[in-house]
C-alpha positions in Angstrom: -60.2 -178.0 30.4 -57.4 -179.0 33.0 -58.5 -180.6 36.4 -56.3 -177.1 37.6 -59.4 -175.2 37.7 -62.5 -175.2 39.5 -65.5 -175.3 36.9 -69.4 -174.5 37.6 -72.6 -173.0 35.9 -74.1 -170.3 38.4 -77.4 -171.8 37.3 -76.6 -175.2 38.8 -74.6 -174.2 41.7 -70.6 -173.4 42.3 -70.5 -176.7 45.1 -68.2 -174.9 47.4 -68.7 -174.0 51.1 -69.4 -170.0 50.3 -70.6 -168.8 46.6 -67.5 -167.1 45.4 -68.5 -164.8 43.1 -68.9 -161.6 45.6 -65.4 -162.4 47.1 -64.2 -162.8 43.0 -65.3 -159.2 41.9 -63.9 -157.4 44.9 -63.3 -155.9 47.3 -66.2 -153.9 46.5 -66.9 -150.1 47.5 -69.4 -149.4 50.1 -72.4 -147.3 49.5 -73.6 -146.1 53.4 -76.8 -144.6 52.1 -79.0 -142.5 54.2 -82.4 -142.0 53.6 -85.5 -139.7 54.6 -89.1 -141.5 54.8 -92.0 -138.9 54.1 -93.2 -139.2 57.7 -89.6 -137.5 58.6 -88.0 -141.0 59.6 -84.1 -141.6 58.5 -82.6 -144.3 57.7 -79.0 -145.7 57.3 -77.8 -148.9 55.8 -74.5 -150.0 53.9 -74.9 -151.8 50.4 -71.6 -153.1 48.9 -73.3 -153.5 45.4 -72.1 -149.6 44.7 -69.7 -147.7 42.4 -69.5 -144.9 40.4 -70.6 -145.1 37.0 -70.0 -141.6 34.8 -67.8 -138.7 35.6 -69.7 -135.2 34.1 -72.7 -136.1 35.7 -71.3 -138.1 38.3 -73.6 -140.8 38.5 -73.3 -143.3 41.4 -74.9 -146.4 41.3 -76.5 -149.0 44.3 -77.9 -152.5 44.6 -80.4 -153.3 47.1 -81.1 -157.9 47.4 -84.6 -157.3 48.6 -87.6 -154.3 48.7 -86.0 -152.5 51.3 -86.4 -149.5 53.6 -84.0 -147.8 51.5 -85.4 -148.2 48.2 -89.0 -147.4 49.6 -87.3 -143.7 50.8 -85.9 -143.2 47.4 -88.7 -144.1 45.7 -90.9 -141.9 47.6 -88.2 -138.7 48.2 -86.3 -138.8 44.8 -82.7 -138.8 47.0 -80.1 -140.4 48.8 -76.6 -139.4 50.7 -73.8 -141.4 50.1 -71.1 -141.4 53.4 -68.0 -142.8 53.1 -67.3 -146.1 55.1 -64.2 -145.8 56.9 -61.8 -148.0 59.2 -62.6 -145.8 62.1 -66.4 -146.0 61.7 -66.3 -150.0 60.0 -68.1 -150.9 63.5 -70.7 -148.3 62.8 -71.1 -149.4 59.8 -71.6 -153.1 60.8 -74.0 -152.1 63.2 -76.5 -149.7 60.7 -76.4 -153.0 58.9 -79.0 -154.6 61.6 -82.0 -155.5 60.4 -84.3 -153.9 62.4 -88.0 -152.2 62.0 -88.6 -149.3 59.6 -89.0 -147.5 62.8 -85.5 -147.7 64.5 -83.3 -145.2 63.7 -80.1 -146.5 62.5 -78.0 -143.5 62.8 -79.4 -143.3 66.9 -78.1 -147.5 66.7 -75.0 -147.2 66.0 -74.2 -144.0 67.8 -74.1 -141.4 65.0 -74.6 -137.8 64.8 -77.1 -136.5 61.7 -75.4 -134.0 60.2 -78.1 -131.4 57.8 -77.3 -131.5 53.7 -77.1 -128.4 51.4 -79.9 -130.0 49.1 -81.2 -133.1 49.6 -83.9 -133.7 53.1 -81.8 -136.6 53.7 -79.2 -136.2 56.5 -75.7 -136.9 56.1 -73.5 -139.0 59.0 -71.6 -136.0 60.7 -68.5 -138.2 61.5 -67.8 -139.1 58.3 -65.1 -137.5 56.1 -67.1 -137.8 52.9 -70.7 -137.5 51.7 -72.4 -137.5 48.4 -76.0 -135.6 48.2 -77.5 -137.4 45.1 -80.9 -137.1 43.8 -82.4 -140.2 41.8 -82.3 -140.7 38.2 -83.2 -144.2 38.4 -84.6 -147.0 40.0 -84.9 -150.3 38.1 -85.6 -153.9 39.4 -83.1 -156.7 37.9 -83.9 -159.2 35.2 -82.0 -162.6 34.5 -81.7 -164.1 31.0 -85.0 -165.1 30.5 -86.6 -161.7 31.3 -87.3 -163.3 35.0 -87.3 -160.4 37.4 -85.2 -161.1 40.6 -85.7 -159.5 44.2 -82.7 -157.0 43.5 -83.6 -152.9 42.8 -80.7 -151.0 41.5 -80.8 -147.3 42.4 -79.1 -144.2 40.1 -78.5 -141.0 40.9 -76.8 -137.8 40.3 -73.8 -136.1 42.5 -75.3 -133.1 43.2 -73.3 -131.4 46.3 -70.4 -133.3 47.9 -68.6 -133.2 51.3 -65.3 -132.9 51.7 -63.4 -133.0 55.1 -60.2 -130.4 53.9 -58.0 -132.8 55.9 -58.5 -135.0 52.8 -57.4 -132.2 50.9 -53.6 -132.2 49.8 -52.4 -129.5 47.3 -56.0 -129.6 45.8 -55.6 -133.3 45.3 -58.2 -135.9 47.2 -56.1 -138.1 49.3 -58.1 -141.7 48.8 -55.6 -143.9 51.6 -55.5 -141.1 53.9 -59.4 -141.5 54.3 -59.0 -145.1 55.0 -62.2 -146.4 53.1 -63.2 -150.2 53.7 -64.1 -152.4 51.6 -66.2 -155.8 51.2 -64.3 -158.7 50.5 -66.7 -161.6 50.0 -67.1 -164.4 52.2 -69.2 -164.6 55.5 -67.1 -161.5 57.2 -64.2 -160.3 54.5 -63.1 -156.9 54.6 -60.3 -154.9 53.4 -58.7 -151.2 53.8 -57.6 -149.2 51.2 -54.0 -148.0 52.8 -50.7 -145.8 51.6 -48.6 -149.0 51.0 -51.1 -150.8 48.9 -51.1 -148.1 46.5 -49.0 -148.2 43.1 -49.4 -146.1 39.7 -50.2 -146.7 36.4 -50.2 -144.4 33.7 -51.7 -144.7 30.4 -50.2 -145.6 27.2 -50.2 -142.7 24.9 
């Protein structure tokens, strides 16, 4: 080992101002998952522990760091509705990020119109350009090494409608820039935007 790299064991800490590892493995998607309580109440938080994991099903995929009103509402309803973060709603996003009692509506918060889903109870965020009805196939709290289980729930489910604003649309082909998703950097307050300029292709060997 060279004194040109920093070295640490997660275990015993990294010794730097701000752990590094969330701003390492990113900028991370951002799951803006609505919910729907039994009692009829909604809910609407971001979690940038989120990706999709299989194509045919598509299976998306969602970390929650503590028990939270989201989780409960899965548990309980057996579905969730991803909605695209964008640049033009990243405030709103910010704001449904509050944490506030299971009783305030977060979509009401931060100023959004509920739009109604095709399948899933859950409502949708109307201003959004993208939304993923998904109905749980999972829900499994975290282990470490030793079998310990930590205070993170990781949610599945399955893609079973999904949104599309036709703006999006370009010869039949989704338009990922154009719908200028953000995503989370790391650090106290990093984000980034997925833009036309930062895109390049790659095709694969054959």
């Amino acid at each position: 080992m060279t004194d040109d790299f920093h070295h640490y064991e997660p275990a015993k800490g990294h010794g730097l101002k701000h752990d590094p590892i969330a701003s390492i493995v990113g900028p991370r998607p951002i799951g803006w998952i609505a919910t729907r309580a039994p009692d009829g109440r909604v809910n609407l938080a971001p979690y940038s522990f989120f990706n999709l994991f299989n194509y045919k099903p598509p299976i998306v995929a969602f970390a929650s760091i503590g028990w939270k009103d989201t989780i409960r509402n899965v548990q309980d309803s057996g579905e969730f509705v991803v909605n695209l973060a964008t640049r033009e709603l990243a405030e709103q996003v910010n704001q449904s990020s509050a944490a506030v009692p299971s009783d305030v509506n977060e979509f009401e918060l931060a100023g959004l119109a509920q739009a109604p889903c095709l399948q899933v109870l859950a409502p949708r965020v109307a201003q959004s350009p993208v939304a993923l009805e998904c109905r749980v196939t999972q829900v499994q709290q975290l282990a470490g090494l030793d079998g310990t289980k930590v205070d993170t729930w990781m949610v599945f489910g399955e893609v079973v409608v999904v949104h599309i604003a036709k703006a999006l649309l370009r010869d039949g082909v989704y338009d990922t820039a154009a719908a200028r998703p953000i995503l989370r950097g790391g650090g106290p307050a990093d984000y980034f935007e997925v833009t036309p300029q930062a895109l390049f292709k790659l095709y694969r060997p054959k």
